[in-house]
C-alpha positions in Angstrom: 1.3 -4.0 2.0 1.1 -7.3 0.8 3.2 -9.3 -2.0 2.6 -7.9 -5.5 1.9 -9.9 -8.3 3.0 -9.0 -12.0 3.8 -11.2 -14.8 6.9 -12.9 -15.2 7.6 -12.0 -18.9 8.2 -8.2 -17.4 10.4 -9.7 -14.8 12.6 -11.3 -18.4 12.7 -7.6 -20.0 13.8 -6.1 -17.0 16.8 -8.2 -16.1 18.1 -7.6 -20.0 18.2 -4.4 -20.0 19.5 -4.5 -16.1 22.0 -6.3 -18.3 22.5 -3.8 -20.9 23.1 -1.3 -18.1 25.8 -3.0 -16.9 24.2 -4.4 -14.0 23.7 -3.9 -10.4 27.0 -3.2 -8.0 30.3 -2.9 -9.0 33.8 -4.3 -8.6 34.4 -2.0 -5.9 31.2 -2.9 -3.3 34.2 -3.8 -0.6 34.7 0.1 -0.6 38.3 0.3 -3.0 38.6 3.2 -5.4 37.9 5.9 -3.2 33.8 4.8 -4.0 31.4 5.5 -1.2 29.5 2.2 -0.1 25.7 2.4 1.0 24.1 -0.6 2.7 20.5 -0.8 1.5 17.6 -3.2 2.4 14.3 -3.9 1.2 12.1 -6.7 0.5 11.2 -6.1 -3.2 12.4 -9.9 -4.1 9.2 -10.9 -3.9 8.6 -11.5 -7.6 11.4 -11.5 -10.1 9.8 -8.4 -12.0 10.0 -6.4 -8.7 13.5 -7.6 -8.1 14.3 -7.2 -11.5 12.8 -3.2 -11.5 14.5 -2.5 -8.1 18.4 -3.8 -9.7 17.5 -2.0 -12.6 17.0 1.2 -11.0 20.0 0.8 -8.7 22.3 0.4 -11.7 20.7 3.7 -13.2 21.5 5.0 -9.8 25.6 4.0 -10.1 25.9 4.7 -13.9 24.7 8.5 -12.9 26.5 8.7 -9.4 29.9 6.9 -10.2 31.6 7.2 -7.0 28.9 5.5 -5.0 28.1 1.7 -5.1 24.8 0.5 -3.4 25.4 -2.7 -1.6 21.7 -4.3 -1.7 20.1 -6.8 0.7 16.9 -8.4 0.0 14.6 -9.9 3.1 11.3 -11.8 2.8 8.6 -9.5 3.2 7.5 -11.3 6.1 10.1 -11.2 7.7 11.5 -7.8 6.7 10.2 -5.5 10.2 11.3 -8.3 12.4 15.1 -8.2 10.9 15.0 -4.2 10.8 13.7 -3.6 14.2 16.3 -5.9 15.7 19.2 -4.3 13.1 17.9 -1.1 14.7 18.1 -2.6 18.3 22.0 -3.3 18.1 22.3 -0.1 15.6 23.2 -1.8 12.4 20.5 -0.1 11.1 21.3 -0.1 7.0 22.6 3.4 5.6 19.1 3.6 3.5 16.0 1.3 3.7 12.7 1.2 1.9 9.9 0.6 4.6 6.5 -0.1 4.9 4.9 4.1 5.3 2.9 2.8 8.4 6.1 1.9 10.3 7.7 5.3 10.2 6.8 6.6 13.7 7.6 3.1 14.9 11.3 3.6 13.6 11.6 7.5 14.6 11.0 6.7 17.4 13.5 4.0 18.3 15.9 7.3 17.2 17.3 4.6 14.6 16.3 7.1 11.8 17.8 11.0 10.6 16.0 13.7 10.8 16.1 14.8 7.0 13.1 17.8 7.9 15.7 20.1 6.1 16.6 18.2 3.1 12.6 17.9 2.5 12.0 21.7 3.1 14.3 22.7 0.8 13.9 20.2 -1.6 11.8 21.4 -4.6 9.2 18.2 -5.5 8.2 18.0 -1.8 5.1 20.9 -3.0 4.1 18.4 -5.2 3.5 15.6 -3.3 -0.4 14.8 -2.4 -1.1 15.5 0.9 -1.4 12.2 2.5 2.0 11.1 1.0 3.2 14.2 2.5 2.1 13.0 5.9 3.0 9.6 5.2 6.5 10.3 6.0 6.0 12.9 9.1 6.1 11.9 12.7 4.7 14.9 14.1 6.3 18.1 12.0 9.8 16.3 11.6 10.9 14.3 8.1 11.7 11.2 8.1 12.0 9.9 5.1 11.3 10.6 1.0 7.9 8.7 -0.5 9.1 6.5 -2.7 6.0 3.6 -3.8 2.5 4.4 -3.4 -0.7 2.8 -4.0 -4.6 2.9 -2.8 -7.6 0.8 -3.4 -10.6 1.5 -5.6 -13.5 -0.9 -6.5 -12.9 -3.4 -9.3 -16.4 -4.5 -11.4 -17.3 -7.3 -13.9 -18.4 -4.9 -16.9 -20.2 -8.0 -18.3 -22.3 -9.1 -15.3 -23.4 -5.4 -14.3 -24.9 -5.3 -18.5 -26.6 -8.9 -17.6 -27.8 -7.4 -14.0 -29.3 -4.4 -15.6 -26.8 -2.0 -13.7 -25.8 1.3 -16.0 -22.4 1.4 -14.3 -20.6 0.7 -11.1 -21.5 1.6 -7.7 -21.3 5.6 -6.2 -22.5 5.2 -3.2 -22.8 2.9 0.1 -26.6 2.5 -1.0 -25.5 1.8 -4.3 -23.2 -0.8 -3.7 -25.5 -3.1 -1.1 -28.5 -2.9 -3.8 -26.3 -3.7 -7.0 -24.5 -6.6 -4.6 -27.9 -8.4 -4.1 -28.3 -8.1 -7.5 -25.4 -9.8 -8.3 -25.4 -12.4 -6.4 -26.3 -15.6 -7.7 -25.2 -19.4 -6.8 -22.4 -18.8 -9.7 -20.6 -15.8 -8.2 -20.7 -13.6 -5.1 -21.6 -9.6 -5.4 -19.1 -8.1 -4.1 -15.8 -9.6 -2.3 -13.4 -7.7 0.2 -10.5 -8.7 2.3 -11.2 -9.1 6.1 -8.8 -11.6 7.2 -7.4 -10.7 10.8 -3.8 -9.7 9.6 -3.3 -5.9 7.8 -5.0 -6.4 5.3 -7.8 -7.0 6.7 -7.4 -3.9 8.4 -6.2 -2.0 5.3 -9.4 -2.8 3.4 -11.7 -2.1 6.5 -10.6 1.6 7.4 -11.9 3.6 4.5 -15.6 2.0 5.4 -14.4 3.5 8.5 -13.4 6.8 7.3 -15.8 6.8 4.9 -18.9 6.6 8.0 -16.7 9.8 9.7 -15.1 7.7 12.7 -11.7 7.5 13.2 -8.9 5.8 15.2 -9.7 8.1 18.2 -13.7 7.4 18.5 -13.7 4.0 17.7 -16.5 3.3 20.3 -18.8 5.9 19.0 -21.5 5.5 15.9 -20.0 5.9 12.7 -17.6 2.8 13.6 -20.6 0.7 14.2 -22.2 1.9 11.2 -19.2 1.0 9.4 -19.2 -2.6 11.3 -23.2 -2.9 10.5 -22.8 -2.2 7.0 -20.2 -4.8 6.0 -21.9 -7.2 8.5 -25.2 -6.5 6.3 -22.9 -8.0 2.9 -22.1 -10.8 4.4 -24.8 -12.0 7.2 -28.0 -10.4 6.1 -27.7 -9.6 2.4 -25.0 -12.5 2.0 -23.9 -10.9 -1.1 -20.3 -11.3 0.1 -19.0 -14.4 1.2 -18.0 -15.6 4.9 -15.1 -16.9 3.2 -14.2 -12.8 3.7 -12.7 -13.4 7.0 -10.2 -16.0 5.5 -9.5 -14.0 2.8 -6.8 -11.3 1.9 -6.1 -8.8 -0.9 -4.5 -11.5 -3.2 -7.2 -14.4 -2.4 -9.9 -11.6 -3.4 -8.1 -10.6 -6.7 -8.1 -14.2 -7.6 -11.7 -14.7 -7.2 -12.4 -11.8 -9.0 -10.5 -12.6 -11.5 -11.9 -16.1 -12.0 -15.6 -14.9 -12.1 -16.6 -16.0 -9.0 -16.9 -12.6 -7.8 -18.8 -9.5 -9.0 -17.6 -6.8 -7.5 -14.4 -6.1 -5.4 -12.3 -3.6 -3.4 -8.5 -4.1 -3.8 -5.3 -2.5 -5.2 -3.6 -2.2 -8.6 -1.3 -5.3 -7.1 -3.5 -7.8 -7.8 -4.0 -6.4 -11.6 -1.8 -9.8 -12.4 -5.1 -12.2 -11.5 -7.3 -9.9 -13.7 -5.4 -9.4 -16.5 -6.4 -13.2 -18.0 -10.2 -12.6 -16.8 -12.8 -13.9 -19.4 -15.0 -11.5 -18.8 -15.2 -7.1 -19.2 -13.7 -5.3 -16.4 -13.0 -2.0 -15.0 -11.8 -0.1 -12.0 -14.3 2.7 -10.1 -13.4 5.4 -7.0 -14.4 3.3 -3.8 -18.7 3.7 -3.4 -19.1 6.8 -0.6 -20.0 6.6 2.7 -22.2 8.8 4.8 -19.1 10.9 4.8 -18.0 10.8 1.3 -14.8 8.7 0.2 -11.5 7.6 1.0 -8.9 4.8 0.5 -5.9 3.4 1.8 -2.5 4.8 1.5 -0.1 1.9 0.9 3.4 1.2 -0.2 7.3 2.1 1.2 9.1 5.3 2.2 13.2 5.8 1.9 14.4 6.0 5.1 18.4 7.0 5.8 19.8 5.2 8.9 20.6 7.7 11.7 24.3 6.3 12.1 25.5 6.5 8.5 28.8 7.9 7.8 27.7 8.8 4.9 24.4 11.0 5.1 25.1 13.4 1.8 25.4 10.5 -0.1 22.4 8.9 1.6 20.3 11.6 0.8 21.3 11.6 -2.9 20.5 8.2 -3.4 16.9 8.2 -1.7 16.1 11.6 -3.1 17.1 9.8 -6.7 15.5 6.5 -6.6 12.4 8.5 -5.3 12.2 11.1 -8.5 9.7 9.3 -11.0 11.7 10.8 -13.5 14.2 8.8 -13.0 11.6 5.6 -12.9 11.1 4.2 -16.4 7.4 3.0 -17.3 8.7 -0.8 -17.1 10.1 0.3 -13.3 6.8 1.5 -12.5 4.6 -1.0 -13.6 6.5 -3.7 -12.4 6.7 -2.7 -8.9 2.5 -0.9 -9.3 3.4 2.7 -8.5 0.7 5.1 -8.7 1.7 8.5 -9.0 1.9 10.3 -5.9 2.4 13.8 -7.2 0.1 16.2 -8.6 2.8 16.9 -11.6 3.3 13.0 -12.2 -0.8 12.6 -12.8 -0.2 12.6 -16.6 3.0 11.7 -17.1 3.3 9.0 -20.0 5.7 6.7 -17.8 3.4 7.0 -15.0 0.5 5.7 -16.8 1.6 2.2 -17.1 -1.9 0.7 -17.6 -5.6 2.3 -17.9 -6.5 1.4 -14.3 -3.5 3.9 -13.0 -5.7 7.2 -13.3 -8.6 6.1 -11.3 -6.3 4.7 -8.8 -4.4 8.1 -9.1 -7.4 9.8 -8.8 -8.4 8.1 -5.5 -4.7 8.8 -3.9 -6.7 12.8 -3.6 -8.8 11.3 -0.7 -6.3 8.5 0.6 -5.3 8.3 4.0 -2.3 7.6 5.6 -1.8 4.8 8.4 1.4 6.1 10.1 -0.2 8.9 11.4 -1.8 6.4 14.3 1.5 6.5 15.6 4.3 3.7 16.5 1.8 1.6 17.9 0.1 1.2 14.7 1.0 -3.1 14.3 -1.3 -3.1 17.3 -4.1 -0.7 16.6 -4.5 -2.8 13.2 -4.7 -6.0 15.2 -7.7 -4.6 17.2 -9.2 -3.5 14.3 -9.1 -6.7 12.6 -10.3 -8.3 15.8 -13.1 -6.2 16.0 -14.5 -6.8 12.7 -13.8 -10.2 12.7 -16.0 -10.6 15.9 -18.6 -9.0 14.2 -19.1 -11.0 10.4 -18.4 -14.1 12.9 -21.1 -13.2 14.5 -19.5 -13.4 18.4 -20.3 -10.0 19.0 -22.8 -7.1 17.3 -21.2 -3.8 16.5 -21.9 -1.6 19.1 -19.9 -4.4 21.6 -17.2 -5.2 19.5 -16.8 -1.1 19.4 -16.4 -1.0 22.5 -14.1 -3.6 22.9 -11.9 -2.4 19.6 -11.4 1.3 21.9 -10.5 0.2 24.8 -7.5 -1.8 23.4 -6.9 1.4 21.5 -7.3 3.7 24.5 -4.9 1.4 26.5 -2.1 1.7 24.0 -2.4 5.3 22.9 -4.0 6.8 25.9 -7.3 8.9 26.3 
């Protein structure tokens, strides 16, 4: 998803003892001593602690696998698809990449990607991956790739202000979270805050209100969408216990208001964990309230994908299969790049449990959903998602036309 945020002194720790390890690369990276050389991108510079996490486990990777040297590139997030979908277009696709899970199918489908559906049928920790991660990295009954960073969203709450508001606890249900939202809405701070820009993450943070109603992707024009639309129209227009500022706003703008008080209540991701940590206040992190159809989140965060010209595709697979094991991920690795564990046998793992938040995030991976599903059109479903709530909080359109509208994009890129 979006740039993560986590603090600098992490980013210090991990570079010593990327140090102590003996540091990322070797002297052979041109290819001498007979060492095998795999090209690999990602765009996990964004902060030095990421960057830091991602050499670090690289060098783990080379002092256990001696004869291979990974030759790393790092690309902007931002401008990380737009570099790999033309690197695939002149097929100079990179021997591994970790990519966004949504752009899978995108990527299969250009045939830029190996088929690795027997590697992951044999391989052993492939039962004990959640569903949706499982999915995540399918296009249709084909593998094409190893989960490597998840996440999901859950609600965040101001512990003190729900004691002051006369609220027991956090939020269950839709009902729940409207009523306590007026309640906690004053001219000091908002109830509850959300994403709903018109990028992804807007999108992101809209879909399990979507899911959540019982709609979906294919029946966008029918009621549970506009029920979705009408409720978080109802925050913002009628209860105004969210802010308009919402439609300017994405995941990291909403963590910082949270985390300066000026927000009650929010849905976000563990990424944003970096703007709460200095909060002034109580906090603690909830499953997402439930719909009409019960709950469900957002699955984010990368895949390992092996490039489909590689000379070297034995080698490819034991690096991606590696660097995905969370047994090979320290508890400074995970925390610095926010993984929540995304198998069932990792739940409890010590390492995995880098911070308190991680087993109610973990616990709302169960009902996550994955995005790549919606196929390789998926950049352009989100934007008529966006675009269709966006209509609606700014008021150009009410649900039930903005629905409409929303499908028929949809229709017209995936058919029906």
């Amino acid at each position: 998803m979006q740039r993560r945020r986590f603090r600098a002194a992490l980013g210090l720790a991990l570079a010593a003892a990327l140090m102590a390890a003996g540091g990322c690369g070797s002297s052979d990276a041109g290819g001498s001593g007979g060492k095998t050389v795999l090209t690999e991108w990602d765009y996990f510079g964004y902060s030095p602690a990421s960057d830091s996490a991602m050499k670090l486990l690289i060098s783990k990777f080379e002092l256990s696998h001696p004869n291979v040297t990974i030759q790393r590139t790092t690309i902007g997030f931002a401008d990380f698809r737009t570099k790999l979908l033309q690197a695939a277009a002149t097929g100079s696709y990179p021997d591994i990449a970790a990519i966004d899970n949504s752009d899978v199918s995108a990527f299969a489908n250009q045939g830029v990607l190996t088929d690795v559906s027997d590697k992951m049928q044999s391989w052993p920790e492939l039962k004990n991956y959640f569903d949706a991660v499982v999915q995540s990295v399918k296009v249709g009954p084909r593998f094409y790739g190893v989960p490597f960073r998840n996440n999901t969203t859950a609600l965040w709450y101001d512990k003190d202000l729900l004691t002051q508001a006369g609220i027991a606890g956090p939020p269950t249900t839709w009902e729940e979270l409207r009523d306590d939202a007026r309640k906690l809405t004053t001219d000091k701070h908002a109830g509850f805050c959300f994403a709903a820009a018109p990028t992804e993450e807007g999108t992101f943070t809209f879909l399990p209100f979507l899911w959540q109603a019982g709609g979906d992707i294919n029946t966008i024009d029918q009621h549970p969408t506009v029920d979705a639309l009408n409720f978080v129209n109802t925050l913002v227009n009628v209860d105004k216990s969210a802010p308009k500022s919402v439609l300017q706003w994405g995941q990291s703008d909403v963590g910082e208001q949270f985390g300066s008080g000026l927000c009650a209540m929010m849905v976000d991701g563990p990424w944003v964990l970096g703007s709460v940590q200095s909060a002034k206040f109580a906090w603690d992190v909830a499953p997402w309230p439930a719909g009409p159809k019960g709950t469900a989140s957002p699955l984010g965060g990368e895949v390992w994908t092996i490039g489909k010209n590689t000379e070297h595709a034995d080698a490819a697979w034991d690096a991606v299969s590696w660097l995905a094991d969370p047994a090979d991920n320290p508890k400074e690795i995970n925390e610095s790049l926010g993984n929540i564990p995304n198998r069932t046998n990792t739940v409890d793992d010590p390492a995995a449990n880098w911070n308190p938040i991680v087993k109610t995030f973990a616990a709302q991976m169960a009902t996550a959903h994955p995005r790549g599903i919606y196929g390789d059109k998926y950049t352009q479903i989100s934007q008529a998602i966006w675009t269709m709530e966006q209509a609606v909080l700014a008021g150009t359109k009410n649900a039930t036309d903005a629905a409409a509208d929303g499908s028929k994009q949809i229709k017209a890129l995936v058919g029906g």
